[in-house]
C-alpha positions in Angstrom: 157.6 103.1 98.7 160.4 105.5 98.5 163.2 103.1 98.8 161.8 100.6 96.4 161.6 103.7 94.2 165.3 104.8 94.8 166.2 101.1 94.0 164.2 101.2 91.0 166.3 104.7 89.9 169.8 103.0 90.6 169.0 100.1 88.9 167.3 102.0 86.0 170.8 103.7 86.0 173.2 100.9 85.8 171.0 99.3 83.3 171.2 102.1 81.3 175.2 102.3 81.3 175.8 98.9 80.8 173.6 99.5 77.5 175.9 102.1 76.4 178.9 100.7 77.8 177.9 97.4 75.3 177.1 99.6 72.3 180.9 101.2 72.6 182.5 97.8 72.9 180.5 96.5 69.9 181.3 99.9 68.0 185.1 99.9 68.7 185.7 96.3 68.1 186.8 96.8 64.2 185.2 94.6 61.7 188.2 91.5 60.2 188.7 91.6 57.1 190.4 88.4 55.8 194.3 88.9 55.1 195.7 87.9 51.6 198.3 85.8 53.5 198.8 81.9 52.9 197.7 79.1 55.2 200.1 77.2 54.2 201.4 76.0 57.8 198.3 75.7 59.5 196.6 72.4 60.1 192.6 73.0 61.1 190.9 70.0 63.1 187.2 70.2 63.2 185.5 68.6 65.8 181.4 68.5 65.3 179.8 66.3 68.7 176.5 65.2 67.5 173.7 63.7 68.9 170.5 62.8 67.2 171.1 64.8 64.4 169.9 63.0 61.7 167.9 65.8 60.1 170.8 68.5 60.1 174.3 66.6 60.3 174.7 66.3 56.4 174.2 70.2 55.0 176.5 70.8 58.2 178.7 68.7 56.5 178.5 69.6 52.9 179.0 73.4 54.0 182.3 72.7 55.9 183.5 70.5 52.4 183.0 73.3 50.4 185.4 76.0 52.4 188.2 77.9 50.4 190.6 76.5 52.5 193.3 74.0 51.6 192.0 70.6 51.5 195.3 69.1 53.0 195.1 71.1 55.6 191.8 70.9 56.9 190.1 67.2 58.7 186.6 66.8 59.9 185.8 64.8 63.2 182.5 64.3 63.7 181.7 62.7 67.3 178.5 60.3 67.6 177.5 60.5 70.8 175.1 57.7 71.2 172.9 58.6 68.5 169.1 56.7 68.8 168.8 57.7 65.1 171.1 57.4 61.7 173.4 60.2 61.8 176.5 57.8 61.2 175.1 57.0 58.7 174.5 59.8 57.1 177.9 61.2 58.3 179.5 57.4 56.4 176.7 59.2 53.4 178.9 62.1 52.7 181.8 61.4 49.9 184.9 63.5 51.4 187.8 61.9 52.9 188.5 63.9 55.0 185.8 63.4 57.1 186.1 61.0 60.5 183.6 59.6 62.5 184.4 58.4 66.0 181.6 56.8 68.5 181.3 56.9 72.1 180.2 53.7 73.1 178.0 52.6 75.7 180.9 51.9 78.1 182.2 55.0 77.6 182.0 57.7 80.7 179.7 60.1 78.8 176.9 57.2 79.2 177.7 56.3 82.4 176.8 58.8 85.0 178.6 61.2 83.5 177.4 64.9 83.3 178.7 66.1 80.8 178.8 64.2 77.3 179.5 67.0 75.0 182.5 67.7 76.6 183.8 63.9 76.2 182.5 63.5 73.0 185.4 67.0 72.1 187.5 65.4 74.3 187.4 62.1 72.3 187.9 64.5 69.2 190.6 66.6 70.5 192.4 63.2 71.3 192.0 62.2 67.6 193.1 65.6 66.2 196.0 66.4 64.2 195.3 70.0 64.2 197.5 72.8 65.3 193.6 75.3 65.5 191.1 72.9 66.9 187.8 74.1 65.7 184.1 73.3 67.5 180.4 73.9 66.0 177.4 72.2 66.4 175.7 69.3 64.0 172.6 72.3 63.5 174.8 74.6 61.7 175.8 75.7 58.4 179.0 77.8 57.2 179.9 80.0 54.5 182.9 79.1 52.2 185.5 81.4 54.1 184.5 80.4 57.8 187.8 78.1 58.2 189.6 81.0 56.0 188.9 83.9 58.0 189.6 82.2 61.6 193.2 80.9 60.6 194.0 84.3 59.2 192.5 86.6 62.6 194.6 83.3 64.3 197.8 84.1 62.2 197.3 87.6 62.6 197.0 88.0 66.6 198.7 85.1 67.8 195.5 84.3 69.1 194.8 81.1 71.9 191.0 81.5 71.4 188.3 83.1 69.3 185.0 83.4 69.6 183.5 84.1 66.4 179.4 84.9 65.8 176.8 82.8 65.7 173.3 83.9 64.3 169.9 81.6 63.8 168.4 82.2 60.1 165.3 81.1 58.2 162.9 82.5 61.0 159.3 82.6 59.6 157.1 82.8 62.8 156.8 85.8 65.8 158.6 83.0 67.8 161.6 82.5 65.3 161.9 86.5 65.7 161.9 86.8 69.4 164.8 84.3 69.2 166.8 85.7 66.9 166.6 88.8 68.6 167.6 87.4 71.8 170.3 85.5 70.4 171.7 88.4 68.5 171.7 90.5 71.9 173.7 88.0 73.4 175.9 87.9 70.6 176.9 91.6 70.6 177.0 91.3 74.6 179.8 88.4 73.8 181.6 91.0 71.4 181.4 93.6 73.5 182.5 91.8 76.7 185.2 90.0 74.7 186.8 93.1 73.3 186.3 94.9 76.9 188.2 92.6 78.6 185.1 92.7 80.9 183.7 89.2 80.2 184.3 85.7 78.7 181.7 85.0 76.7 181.7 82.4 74.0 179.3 79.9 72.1 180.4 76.6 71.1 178.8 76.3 68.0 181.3 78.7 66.6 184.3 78.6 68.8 188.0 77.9 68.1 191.5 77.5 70.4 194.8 76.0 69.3 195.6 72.0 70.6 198.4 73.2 72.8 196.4 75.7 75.1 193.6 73.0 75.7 196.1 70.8 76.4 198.2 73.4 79.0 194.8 74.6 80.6 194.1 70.7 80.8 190.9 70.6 79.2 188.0 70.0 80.8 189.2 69.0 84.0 187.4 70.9 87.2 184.2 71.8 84.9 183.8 68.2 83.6 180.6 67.7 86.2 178.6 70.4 84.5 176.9 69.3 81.7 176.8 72.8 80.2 179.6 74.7 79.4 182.0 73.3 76.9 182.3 76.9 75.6 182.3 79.8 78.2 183.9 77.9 81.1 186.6 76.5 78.9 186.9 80.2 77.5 187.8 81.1 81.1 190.4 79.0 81.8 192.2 80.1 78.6 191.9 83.7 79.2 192.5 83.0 82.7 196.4 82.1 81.3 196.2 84.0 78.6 194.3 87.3 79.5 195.4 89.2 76.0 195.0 86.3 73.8 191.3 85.6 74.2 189.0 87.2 71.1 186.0 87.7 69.6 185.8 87.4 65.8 183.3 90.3 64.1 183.7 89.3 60.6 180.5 88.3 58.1 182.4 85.8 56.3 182.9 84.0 60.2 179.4 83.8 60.9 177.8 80.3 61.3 174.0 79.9 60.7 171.3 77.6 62.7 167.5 77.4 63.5 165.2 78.6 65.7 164.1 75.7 68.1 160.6 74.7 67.1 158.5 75.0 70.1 157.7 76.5 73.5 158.8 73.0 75.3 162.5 72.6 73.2 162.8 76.5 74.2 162.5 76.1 77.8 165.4 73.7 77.7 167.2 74.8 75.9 167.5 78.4 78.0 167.5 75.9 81.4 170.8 74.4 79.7 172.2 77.9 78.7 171.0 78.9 82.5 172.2 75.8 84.5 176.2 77.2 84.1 175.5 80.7 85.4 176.1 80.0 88.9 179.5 77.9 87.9 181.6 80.9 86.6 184.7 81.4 88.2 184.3 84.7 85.8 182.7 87.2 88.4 182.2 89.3 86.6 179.7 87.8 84.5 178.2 86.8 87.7 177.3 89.7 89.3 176.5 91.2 85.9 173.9 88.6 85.3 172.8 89.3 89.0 172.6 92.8 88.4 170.8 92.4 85.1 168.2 89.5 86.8 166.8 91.4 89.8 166.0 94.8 87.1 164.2 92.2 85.1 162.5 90.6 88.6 161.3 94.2 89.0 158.9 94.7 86.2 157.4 91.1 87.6 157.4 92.9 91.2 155.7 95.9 89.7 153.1 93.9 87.7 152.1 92.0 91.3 151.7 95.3 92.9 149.7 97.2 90.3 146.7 95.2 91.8 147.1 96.7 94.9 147.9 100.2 93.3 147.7 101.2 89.7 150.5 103.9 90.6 153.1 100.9 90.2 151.7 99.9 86.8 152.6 103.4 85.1 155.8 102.8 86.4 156.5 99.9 85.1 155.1 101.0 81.5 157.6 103.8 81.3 159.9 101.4 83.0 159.8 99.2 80.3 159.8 102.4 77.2 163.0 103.4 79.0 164.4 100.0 79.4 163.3 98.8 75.4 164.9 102.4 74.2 168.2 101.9 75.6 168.3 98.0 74.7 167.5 99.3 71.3 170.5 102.0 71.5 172.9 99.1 71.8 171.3 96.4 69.5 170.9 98.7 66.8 174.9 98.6 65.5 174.7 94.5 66.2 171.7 94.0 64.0 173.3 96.4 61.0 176.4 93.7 61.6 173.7 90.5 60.8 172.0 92.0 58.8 168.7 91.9 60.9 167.8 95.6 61.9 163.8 94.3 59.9 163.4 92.4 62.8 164.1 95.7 65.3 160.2 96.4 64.9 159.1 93.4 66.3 161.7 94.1 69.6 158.6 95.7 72.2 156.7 92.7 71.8 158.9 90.4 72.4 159.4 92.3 75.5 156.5 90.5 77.0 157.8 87.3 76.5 161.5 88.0 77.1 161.2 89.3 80.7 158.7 86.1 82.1 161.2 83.9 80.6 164.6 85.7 82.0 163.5 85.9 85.6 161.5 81.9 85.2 164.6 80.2 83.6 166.8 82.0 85.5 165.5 80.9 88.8 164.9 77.1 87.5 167.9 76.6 85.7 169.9 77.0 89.2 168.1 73.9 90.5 166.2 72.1 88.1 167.2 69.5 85.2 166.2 69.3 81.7 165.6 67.4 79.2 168.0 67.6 76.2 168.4 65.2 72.9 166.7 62.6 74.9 168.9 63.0 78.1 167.8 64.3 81.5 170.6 66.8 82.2 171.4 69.1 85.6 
């Protein structure tokens, strides 16, 4: 009892620092504000991999047309990968020229045993690419007007090989939209704070940029081409890897791209099992042994609910367990949800608790070992 006590303390502890050691990084990572220079050398190559996207593919579109960014200067490649539904066609639907679709066929590797098809279907857009920035989001999201604007002029500005810039879901309506949006924001500021640290390469793909010549000198995909998640973080690595002080995270608004909440319990699941499956694959260690860290204080409050049956002593322990660990989790989110524009959604943060810690320490064990099920592919 005492040592599972004084292991409760330590990690209570750590927990806490890392909290306030996120919340600094966050705080002194100044906010971009877009520079007055010209663009007038800088080529931007889109690449959008899309899947089944029928239902989202065109506003996607439409948002990335309207940017306040030189026309001549910016093209659009959208990637089909083996789409069972129309979204060519409504990709061929949209009237800009400067939008290019590109297929992966049947014969191509990404149908064919291969792992990994997001990462050809970039790959096949790279190839394409006239770009000097390559940038990558996803068919689900939507832009404002200076997204392309504001990442060529931090680019410009810092001589920068890659940026991470913020991602954030919108439109949430239900308990279940909240709970993740909150979680996504939380890693969001964690990728900030990690980012500016130095402490971390964390990235998300839908909102994620790198110039042609370092994917090219890091050689792309190769070595991390057999996991099918991972286009984003593990790539991240290998550029800061060469490039230690080139590597960035992006806190401006006018950066910010927008999805959805997945709808349902089942598209959840998988979605975390895909976010999960990579965590064992970072040659970054020290986002592994901060997720291990950060797993087994989760596992605890699971430990402490099993053994509340045979004592109710372990039960108040968890509750102020949990106070403790919500109050300092609130401490750091509280700066990252004034930055989204989200703090209404704070109140909702010690229920979601109760869902948040099942699913951490469930997807975290099953995304190490199982496969899942995503856009109609079974996936490891």
């Amino acid at each position: 009892m005492i040592v599972l006590i004084i292991v409760l303390v330590f990690l209570a502890l750590g927990y806490g620092v890392l909290m306030i050691l996120y919340r600094y990084g966050w705080q002194h990572l100044p906010e971009y504000r877009i520079s007055k220079e010209t663009f007038a050398d800088i080529r931007v190559s889109i690449i959008i991999p899309a899947r089944n996207e029928a239902d989202h593919i065109q506003p996607c579109l439409q948002a990335i047309c309207r940017q306040h960014y030189p026309a001549h200067l910016m093209e659009i490649i959208v990637v089909d990968d083996q789409s069972t539904d129309d979204t060519a066609a409504r990709v061929l639907a949209v009237p800009d020229a400067r939008i290019r679709l590109l297929q992966l066929q049947a014969e191509e590797p990404a149908s064919v045993g291969h792992r990994a098809p997001k990462k050809k279907a970039i790959e096949m857009g790279i190839a394409h690419a006239q770009g000097e920035l390559i940038v990558t989001t996803d068919a689900d999201c939507v832009a404002g007007p200076n997204w392309i604007g504001s990442i060529v002029s931090f680019y410009r500005q810092h001589q920068a090989q890659c940026i991470a810039a913020p991602v954030i879901y919108s439109r949430e309506q239900s308990f279940f939209d909240i709970f993740q949006s909150l979680d996504f924001m939380t890693m969001q500021g964690i990728t900030g704070a990690t980012v500016h640290l130095h402490i971390g390469t964390m990235c998300n793909g839908a909102n994620l940029a790198y110039t042609r010549r370092v994917f090219e000198e890091v050689d792309g995909f190769t070595g991390i081409d057999g996991i099918a998640s991972g286009d984003d973080m593990l790539l991240m690595y290998k550029i800061y890897h060469a490039y230690p002080d080139r590597v960035f995270y992006l806190k401006c608004r006018e950066s910010i791209v927008y999805t959805l909440p997945v709808k349902g319990w089942r598209s959840f699941w998988h979605q975390r099992l895909r976010w999960a499956s990579k965590a064992n694959k970072f040659d970054d260690k020290r986002l592994t042994y901060v997720l291990a860290g950060v797993y087994v204080w989760n596992l605890c409050f699971v430990l402490l609910a099993l053994l509340g049956f045979y004592d109710s002593y372990w039960w108040l322990i968890a509750a102020f367990l949990l106070m403790y660990k919500t109050i300092v989790e609130l401490y750091f989110l509280f700066p990252v949800a004034k930055f989204f524009r989200k703090k209404r959604f704070l109140w909702y943060f010690f229920p979601g608790q109760f869902l948040h810690i099942p699913y951490i320490v469930s997807a975290g064990l099953a995304g190490v070992w199982s496969t899942y099920q995503w856009k109609g592919r079974k996936l490891k």
